[in-house]
C-alpha positions as CSV (number, residue, x, y, z in Angstrom):
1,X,5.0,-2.9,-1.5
2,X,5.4,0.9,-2.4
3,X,8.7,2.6,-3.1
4,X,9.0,6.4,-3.1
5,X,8.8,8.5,-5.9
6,X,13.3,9.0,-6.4
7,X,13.7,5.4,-5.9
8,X,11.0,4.5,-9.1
9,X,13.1,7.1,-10.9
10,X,16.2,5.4,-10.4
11,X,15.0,2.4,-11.8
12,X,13.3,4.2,-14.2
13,X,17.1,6.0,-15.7
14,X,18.7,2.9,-15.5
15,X,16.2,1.5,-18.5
16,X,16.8,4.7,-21.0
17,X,13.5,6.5,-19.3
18,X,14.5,10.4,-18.6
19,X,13.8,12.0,-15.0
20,X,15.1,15.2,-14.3
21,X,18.4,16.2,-12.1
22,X,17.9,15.5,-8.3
23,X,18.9,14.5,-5.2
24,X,18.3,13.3,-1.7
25,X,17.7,15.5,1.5
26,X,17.1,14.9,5.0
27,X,17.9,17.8,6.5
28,X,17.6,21.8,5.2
29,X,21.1,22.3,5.1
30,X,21.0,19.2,2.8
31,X,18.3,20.0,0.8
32,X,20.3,23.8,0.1
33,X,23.2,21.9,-1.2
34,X,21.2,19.6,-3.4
35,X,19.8,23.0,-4.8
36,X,23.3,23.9,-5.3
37,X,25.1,21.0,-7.0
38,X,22.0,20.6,-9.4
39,X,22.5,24.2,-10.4
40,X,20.1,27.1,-12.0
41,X,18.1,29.4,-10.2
42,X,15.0,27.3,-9.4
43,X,14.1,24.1,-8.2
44,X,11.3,21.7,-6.5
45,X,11.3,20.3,-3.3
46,X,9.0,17.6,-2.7
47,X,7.9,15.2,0.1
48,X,8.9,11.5,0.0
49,X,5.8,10.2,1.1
50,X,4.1,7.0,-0.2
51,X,0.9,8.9,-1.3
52,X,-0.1,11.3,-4.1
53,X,-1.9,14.1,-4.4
54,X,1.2,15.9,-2.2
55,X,1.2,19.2,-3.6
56,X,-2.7,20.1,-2.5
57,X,-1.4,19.2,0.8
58,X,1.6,21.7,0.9
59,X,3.7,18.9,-0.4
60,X,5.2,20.0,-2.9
61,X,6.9,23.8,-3.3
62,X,8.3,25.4,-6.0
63,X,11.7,27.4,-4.7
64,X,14.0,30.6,-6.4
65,X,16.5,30.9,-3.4
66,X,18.0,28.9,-1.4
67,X,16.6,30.2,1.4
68,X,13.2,29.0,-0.1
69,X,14.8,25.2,-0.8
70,X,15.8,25.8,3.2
71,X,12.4,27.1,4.2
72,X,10.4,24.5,2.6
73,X,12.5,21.4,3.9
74,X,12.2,23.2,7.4
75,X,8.9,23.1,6.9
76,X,8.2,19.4,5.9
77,X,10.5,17.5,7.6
78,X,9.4,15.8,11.0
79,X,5.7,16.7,9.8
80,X,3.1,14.3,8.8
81,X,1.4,15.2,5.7
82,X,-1.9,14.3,4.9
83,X,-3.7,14.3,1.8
84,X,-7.0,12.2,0.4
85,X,-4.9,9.2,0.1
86,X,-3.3,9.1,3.5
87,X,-6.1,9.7,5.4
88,X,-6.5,12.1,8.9
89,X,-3.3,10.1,10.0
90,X,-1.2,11.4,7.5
91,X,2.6,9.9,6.9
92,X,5.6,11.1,8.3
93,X,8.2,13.5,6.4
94,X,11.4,12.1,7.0
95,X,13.3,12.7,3.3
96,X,13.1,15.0,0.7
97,X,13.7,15.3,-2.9
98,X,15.4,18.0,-4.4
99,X,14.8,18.4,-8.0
100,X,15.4,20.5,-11.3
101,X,12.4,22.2,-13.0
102,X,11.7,21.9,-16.1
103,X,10.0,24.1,-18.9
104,X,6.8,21.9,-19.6
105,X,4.9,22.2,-23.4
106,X,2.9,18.9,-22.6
107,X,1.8,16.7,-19.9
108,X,0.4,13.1,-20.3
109,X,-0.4,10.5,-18.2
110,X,1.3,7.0,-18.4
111,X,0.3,4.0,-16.1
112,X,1.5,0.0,-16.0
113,X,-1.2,-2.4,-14.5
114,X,-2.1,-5.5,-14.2
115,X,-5.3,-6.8,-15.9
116,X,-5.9,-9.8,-13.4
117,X,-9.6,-10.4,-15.4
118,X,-7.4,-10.2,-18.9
119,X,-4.0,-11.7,-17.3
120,X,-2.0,-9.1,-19.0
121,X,-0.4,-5.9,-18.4
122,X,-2.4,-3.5,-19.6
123,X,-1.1,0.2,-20.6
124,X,-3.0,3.4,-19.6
125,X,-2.3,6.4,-21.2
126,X,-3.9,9.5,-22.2
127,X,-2.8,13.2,-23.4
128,X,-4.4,14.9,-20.6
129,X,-1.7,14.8,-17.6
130,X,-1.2,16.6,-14.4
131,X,-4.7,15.5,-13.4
132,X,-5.6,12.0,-11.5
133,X,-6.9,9.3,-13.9
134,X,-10.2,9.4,-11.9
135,X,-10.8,12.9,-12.6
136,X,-9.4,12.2,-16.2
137,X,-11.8,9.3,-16.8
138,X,-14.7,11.4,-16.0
139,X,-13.8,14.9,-18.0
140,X,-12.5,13.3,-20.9
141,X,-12.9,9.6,-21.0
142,X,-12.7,9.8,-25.2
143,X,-8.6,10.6,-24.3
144,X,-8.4,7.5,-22.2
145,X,-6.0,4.8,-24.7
146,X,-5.8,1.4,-23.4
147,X,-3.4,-1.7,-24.6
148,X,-2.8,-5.2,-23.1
149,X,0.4,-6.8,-23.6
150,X,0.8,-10.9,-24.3
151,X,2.7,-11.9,-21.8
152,X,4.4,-14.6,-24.3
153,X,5.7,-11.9,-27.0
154,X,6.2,-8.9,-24.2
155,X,5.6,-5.4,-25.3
156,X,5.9,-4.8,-29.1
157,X,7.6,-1.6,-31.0
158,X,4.4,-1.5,-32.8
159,X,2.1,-1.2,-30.0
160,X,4.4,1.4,-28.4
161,X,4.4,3.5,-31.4
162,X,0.6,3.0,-31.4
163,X,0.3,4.5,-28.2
164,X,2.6,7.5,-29.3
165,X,0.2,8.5,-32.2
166,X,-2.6,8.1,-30.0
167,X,-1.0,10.4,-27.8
168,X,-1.0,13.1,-30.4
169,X,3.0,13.6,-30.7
170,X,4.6,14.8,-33.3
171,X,6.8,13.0,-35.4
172,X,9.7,14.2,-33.9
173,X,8.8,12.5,-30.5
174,X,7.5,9.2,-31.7
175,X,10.6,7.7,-31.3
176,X,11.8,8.8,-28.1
177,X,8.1,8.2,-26.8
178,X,8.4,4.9,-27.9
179,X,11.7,4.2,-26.3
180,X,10.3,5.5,-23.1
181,X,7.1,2.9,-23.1
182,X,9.6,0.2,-23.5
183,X,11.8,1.0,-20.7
184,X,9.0,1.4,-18.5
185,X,7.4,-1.9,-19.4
186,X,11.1,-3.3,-18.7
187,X,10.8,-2.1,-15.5
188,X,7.5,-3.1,-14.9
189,X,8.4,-6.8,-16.1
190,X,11.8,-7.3,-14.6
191,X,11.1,-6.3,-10.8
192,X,7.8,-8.0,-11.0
193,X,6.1,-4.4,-10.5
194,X,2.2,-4.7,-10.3
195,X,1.4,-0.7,-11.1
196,X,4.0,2.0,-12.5
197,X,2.3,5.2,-12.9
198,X,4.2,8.4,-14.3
199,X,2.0,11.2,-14.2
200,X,2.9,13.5,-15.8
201,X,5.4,12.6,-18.0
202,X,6.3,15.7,-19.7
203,X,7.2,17.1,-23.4
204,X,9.8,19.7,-22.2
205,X,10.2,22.5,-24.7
206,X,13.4,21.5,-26.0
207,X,11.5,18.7,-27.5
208,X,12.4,15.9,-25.0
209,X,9.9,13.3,-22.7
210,X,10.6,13.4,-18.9
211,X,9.0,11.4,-16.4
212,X,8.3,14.0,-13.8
213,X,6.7,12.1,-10.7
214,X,7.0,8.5,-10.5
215,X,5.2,5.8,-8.6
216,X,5.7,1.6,-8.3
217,X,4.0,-0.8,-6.1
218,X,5.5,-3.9,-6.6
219,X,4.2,-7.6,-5.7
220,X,5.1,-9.1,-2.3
221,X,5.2,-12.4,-3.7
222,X,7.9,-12.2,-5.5
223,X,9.9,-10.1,-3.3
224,X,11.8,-13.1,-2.3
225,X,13.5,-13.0,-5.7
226,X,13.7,-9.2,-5.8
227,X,16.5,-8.8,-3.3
228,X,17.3,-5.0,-4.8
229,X,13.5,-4.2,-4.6
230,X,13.5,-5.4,-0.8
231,X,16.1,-2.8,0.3
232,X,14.0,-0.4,-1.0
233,X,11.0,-0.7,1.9
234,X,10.2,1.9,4.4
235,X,8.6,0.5,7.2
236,X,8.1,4.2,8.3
237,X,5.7,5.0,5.8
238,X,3.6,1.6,6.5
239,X,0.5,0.9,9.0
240,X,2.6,-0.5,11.7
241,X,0.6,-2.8,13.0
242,X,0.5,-4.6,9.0
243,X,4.2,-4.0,9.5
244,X,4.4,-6.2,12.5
245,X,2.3,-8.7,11.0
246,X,3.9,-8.9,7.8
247,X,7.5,-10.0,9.2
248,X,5.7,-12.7,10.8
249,X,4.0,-14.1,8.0
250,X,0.8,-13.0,8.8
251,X,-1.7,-11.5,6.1
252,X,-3.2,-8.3,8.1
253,X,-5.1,-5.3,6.7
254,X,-5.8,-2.9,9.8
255,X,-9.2,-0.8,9.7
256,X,-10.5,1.4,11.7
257,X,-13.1,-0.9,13.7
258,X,-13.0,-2.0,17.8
259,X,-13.6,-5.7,17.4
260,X,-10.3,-8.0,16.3
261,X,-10.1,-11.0,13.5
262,X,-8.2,-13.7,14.4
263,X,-9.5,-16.4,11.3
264,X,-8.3,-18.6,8.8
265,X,-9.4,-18.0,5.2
266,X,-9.5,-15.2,3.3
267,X,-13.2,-15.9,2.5
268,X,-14.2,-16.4,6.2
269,X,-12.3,-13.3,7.2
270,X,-14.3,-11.9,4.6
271,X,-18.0,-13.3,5.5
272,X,-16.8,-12.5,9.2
273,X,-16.3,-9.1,8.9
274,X,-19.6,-8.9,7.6
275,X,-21.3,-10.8,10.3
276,X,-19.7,-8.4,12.6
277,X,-21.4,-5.3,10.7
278,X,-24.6,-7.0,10.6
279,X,-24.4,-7.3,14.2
280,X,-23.5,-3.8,14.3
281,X,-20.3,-3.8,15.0
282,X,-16.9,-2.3,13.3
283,X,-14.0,-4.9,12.6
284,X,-11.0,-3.9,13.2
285,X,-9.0,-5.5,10.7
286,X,-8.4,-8.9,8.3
287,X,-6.2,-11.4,9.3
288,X,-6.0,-14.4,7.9
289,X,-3.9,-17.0,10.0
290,X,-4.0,-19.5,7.1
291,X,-3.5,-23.4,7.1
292,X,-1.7,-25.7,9.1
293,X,-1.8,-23.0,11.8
294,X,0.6,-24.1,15.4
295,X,0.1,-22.7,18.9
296,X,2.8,-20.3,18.5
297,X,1.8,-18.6,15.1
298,X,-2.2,-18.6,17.1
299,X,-0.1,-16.6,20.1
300,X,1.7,-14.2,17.3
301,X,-1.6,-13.3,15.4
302,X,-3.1,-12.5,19.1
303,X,-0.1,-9.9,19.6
304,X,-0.6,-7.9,15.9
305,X,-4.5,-7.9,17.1
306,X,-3.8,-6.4,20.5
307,X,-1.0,-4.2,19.0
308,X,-4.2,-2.1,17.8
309,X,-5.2,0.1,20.6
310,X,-8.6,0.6,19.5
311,X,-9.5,-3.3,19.8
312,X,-11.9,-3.7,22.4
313,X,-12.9,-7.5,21.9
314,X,-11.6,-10.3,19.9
315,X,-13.2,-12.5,17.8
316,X,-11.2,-15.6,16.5
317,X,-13.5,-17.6,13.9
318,X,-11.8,-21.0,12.7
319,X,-13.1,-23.9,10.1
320,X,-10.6,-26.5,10.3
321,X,-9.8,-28.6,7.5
322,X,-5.9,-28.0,6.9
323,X,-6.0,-26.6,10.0
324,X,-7.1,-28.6,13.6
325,X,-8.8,-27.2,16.1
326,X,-7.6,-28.5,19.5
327,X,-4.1,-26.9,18.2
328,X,-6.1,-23.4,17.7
329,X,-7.4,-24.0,21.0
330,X,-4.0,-24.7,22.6
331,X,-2.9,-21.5,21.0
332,X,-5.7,-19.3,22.0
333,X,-5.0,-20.4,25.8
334,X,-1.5,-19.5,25.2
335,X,-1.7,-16.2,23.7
336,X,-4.2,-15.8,27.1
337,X,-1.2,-16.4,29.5
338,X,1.5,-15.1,27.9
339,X,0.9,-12.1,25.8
340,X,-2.2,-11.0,27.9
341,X,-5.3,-10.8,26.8
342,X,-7.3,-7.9,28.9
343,X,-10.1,-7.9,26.5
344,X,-13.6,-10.0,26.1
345,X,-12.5,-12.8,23.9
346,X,-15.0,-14.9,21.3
347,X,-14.4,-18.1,19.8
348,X,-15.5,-19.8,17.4
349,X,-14.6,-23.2,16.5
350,X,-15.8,-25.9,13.8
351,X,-14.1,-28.5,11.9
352,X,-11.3,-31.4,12.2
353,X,-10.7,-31.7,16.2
354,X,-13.3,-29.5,17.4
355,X,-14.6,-31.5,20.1
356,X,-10.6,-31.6,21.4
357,X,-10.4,-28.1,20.9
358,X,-13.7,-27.0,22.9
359,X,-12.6,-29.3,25.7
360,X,-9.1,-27.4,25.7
361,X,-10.7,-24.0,26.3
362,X,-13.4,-25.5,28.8
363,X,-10.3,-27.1,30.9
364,X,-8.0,-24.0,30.7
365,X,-10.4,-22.0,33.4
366,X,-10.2,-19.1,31.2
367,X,-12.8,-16.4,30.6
368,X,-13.0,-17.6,26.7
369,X,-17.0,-16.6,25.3
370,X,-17.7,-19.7,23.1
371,X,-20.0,-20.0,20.1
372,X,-21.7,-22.5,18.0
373,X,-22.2,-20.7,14.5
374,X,-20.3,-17.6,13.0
375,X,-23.7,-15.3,13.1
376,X,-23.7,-15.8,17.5
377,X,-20.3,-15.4,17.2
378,X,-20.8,-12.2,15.5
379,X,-23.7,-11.3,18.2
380,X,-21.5,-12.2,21.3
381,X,-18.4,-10.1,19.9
382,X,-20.6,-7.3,19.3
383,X,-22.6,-7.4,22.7
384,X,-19.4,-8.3,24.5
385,X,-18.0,-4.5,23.0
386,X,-20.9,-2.6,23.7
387,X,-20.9,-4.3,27.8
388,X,-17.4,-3.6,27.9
389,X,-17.5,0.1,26.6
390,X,-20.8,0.8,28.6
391,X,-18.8,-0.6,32.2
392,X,-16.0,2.0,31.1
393,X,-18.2,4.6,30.2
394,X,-20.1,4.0,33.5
């Protein structure tokens, strides 16, 4: 789960990390007043949007009036912006964040990750900032400094200060950069984050560190225990149709294919959707329906399928072992009479109860394509697109 950039500041302040003055605006009249309480005679106004690379795409403007601050919101709000990361859909405007500017000497980029090959955190860093860490990794890799942390012992002073003279500070800083690595690794461990990236965090001329843009993504598994983290979701900058699957348990990753997943096992939704390419075809997304699977949660992974408007057929692949196929079946023929199912519909069925659950769909008297193996499952779904796109097309 993603947070926006004011909310990782927030949690960033509250563990001794330093983030400029600013404020929240959803409106221009708002944003104006932000501009005033925070004082001075400049300020930046920037899109809340879970995405970076914002200011390329007009998302981020620097203002000397308030009739710039004004302009600016006018002009973001109720837009969708879209940059590299958000792709041709864009996400929606719908806050802003006022903020003070500050008189830059330095940027650096700072990043929290998780190792998962090494099963540590591991810190990036590197004392060329204000670019993306891709395009730093390939103009100066030699600036790239990496540290793991043992989970046991958490982050050390030592390493911190480590990092700081790798940085290149002076000794004046060394200790306020250190300060600022611990915090964010506080962060980072005590809302179960799994990346924190600050880029740039800033050396201000007055000799202080600033983190100056903020992101977190944080892991859904623990959210349960991560109440305060929770209130912090906005569905509005989320695929909806992951949305909709995601408060139904479901694990769903939409794509921008025609033919639908309806599977159990991450690895089978995996060696499905290549099947379906192989046949060439486009799947549409990943969803995994997982074990012990009843009628009812068969019928709810049907709807986030069909909530996608581009899915022309359906393609539900099952190998039962936890799971058993006649209650599948029952499922399937449920999701056909009550949600609707207007497209061609392939199933594929194998495993514990699979002669019950082929006899289900043979008895319902529904128009259900059945296969034998995952590859003519593939082929049918594939053929059964192109017939149905050719008869609409015709």
């Amino acid at each position: 789960m993603d947070i926006h950039e004011y909310q990782a500041k927030e949690l960033l302040a509250r563990h001794g990390v330093h983030v400029p003055r600013g404020g929240l605006a959803y409106s221009p009249e708002q944003a104006t007043y932000r501009a005033s309480e925070i004082g001075g005679g400049k300020w930046v106004v920037k899109a809340q949007i879970h995405s970076g690379a914002r200011g390329k795409a007009g998302g981020i403007r620097i203002c000397t009036s308030d009739q710039e601050v004004s302009d600016a919101a006018e002009a973001m709000l109720g837009r969708k912006l879209v940059t590299h990361q958000t792709g041709p859909r864009g996400k929606l405007v719908s806050r802003l964040y006022v903020e003070e500017t500050v008189d830059i000497r330095q940027e650096i980029y700072l990043a929290f990750v998780l190792d998962r090959k090494a099963e540590r955190v591991m810190i990036v860093a590197s004392a060329s900032g204000g670019m993306e860490i891709e395009e730093i990794a390939e103009k100066q890799p030699d600036s790239i400094i990496r540290a793991t942390v043992d989970p046991g012992a958490g982050m050390q002073h030592y390493q911190a200060r480590e990092i700081a003279f790798g940085l290149g500070l002076e000794n004046n800083l060394i200790g306020k950069a250190t300060e600022t690595l611990l915090g964010c690794y506080r962060v980072f461990r005590d809302y179960d984050a799994s990346m924190l990236e600050i880029n740039p965090l800033v050396v201000t001329r007055d000799g202080n560190l600033m983190a100056l843009d903020a992101k977190m993504s944080f892991d859904e598994n623990a959210l349960f225990r991560r109440p305060q983290i929770s209130e912090l979701r906005d569905k509005s900058q989320e695929d909806p149709r992951e949305t909709f699957a995601s408060d139904r348990g479901l694990s769903y990753v939409g794509l921008d294919g025609n033919i639908g997943c309806i599977i159990n096992g991450a690895g089978l939704a995996m060696a499905t959707m290549d099947m379906i390419k192989i046949a060439g075809g486009e799947p549409a997304n990943f969803l995994d329906i997982g074990g012990g699977a009843s009628p009812e949660r068969v019928a709810k992974s049907f709807r986030a399928v069909l909530g996608d408007k581009n899915v022309k057929t359906i393609l539900v692949n099952i190998f039962a072992g936890i799971n058993r196929c006649d209650w599948v079946a029952e499922g399937v023929v449920k999701a056909i009479r009550e949600v609707g199912v207007n497209v061609p519909l392939v199933v594929r069925l194998a495993g514990t109860k699979v002669e019950e659950g082929r006899r289900i769909l043979a008895d319902s008297g529904e128009a259900v394509i059945v296969a034998e193996t995952l590859a003519e499952a593939a082929d049918k779904a594939v053929a059964a697109w192109r017939s149905a796109t050719m008869r609409k097309s015709g």
